[in-house]
Backbone as CSV, one residue per row, in Angstrom:
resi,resn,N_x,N_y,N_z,CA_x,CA_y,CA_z,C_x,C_y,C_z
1,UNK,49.939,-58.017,-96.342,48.802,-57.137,-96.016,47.459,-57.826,-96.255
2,UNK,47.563,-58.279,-97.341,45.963,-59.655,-97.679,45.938,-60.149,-96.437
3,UNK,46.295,-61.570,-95.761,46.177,-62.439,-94.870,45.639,-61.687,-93.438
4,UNK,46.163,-60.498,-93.149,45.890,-60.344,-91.833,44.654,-59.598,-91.786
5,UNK,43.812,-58.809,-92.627,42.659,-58.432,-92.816,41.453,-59.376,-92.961
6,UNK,41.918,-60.306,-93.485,40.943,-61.593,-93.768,40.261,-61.592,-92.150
7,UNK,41.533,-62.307,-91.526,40.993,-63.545,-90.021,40.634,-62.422,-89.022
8,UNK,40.916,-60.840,-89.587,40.574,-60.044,-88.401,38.881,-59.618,-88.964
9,UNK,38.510,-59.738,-89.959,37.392,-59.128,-90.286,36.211,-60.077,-90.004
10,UNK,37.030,-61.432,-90.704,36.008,-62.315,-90.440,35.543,-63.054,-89.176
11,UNK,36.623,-62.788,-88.202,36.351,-62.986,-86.549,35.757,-62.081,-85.949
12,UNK,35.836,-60.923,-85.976,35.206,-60.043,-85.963,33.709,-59.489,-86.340
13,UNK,33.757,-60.514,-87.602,32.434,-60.047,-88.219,31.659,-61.041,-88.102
14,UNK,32.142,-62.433,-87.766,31.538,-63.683,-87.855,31.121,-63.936,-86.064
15,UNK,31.570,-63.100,-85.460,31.587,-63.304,-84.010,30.488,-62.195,-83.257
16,UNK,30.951,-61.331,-83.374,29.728,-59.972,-82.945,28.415,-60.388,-83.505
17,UNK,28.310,-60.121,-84.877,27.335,-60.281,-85.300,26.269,-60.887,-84.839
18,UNK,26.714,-62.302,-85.182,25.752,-63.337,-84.395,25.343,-63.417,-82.987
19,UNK,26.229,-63.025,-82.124,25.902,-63.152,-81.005,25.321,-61.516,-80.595
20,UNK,25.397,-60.346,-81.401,24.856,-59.350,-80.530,23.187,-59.101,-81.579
21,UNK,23.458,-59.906,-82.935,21.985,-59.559,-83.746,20.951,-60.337,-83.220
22,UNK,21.443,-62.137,-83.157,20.459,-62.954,-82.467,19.823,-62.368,-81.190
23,UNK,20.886,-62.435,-80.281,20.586,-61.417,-78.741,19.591,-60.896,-78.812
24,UNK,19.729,-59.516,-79.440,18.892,-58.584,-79.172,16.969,-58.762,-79.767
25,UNK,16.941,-59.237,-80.858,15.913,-59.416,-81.131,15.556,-60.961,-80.713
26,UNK,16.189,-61.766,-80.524,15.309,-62.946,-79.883,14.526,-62.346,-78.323
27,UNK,15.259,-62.170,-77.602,14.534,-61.822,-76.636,12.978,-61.266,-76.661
28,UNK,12.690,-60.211,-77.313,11.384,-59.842,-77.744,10.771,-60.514,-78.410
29,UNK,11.299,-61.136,-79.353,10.449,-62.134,-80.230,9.849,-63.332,-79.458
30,UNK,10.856,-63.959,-78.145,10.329,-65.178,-77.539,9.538,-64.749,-76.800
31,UNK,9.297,-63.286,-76.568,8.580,-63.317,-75.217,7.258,-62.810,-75.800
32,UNK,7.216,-62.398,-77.094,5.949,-62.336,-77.579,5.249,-63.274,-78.686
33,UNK,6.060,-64.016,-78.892,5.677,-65.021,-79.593,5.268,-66.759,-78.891
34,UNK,5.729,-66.445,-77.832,5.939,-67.346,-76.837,4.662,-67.442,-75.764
35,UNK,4.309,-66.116,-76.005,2.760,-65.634,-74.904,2.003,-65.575,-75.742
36,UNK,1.909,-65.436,-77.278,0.718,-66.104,-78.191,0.552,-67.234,-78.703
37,UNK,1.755,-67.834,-78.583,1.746,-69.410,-79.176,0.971,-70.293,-78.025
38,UNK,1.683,-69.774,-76.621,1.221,-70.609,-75.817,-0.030,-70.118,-74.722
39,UNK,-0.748,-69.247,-75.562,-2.180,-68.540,-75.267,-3.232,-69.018,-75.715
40,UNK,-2.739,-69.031,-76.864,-3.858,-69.563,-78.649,-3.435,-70.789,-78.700
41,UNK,-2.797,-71.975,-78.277,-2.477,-72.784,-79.622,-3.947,-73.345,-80.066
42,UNK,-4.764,-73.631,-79.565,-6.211,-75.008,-79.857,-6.569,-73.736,-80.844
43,UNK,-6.684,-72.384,-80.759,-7.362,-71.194,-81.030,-6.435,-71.136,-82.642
44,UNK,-5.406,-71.268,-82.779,-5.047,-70.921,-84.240,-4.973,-72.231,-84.566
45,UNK,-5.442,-73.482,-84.531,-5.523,-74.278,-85.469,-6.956,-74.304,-86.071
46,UNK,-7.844,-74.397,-85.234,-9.279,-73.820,-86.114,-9.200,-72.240,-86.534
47,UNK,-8.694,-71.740,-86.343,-8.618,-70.152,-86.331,-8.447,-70.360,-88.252
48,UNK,-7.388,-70.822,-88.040,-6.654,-70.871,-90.351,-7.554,-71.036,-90.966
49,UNK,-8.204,-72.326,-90.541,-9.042,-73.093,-91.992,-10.287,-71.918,-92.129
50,UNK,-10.508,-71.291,-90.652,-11.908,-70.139,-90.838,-11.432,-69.381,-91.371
51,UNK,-10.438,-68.828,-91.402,-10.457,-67.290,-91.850,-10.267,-67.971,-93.526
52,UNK,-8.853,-68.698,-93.627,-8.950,-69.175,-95.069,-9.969,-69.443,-96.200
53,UNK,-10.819,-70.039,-95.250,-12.510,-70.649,-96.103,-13.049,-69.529,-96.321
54,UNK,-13.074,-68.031,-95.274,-13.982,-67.522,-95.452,-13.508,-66.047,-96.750
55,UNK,-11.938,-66.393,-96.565,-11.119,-65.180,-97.242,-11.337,-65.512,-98.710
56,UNK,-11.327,-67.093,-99.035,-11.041,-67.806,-99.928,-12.642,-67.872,-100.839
């Protein structure tokens, strides 16, 4: 009864997971992180040191 719960849980759990958690939230994340990275980039490298200097 041990052995066969193991390779079913952990295929199961090692398999879905990853492929339906990554999935779902990468998609939104690349497509909005992806349209500010590559909107701003020249814009958030002076952007840090200002706000930093001025927070700081």
């Amino acid at each position: 009864p041990p052995p066969p719960p193991p390779p079913i849980a952990r295929n199961a759990a090692a398999n879905p997971p990853p492929l339906a958690i990554p999935k779902i939230p990468r998609p939104p994340v690349r497509q909005g992180s992806a349209r500010e990275h590559s909107l701003p980039p020249p814009k958030n490298l002076p952007r840090p040191p200002a706000r930093a200097s001025s927070v700081g």
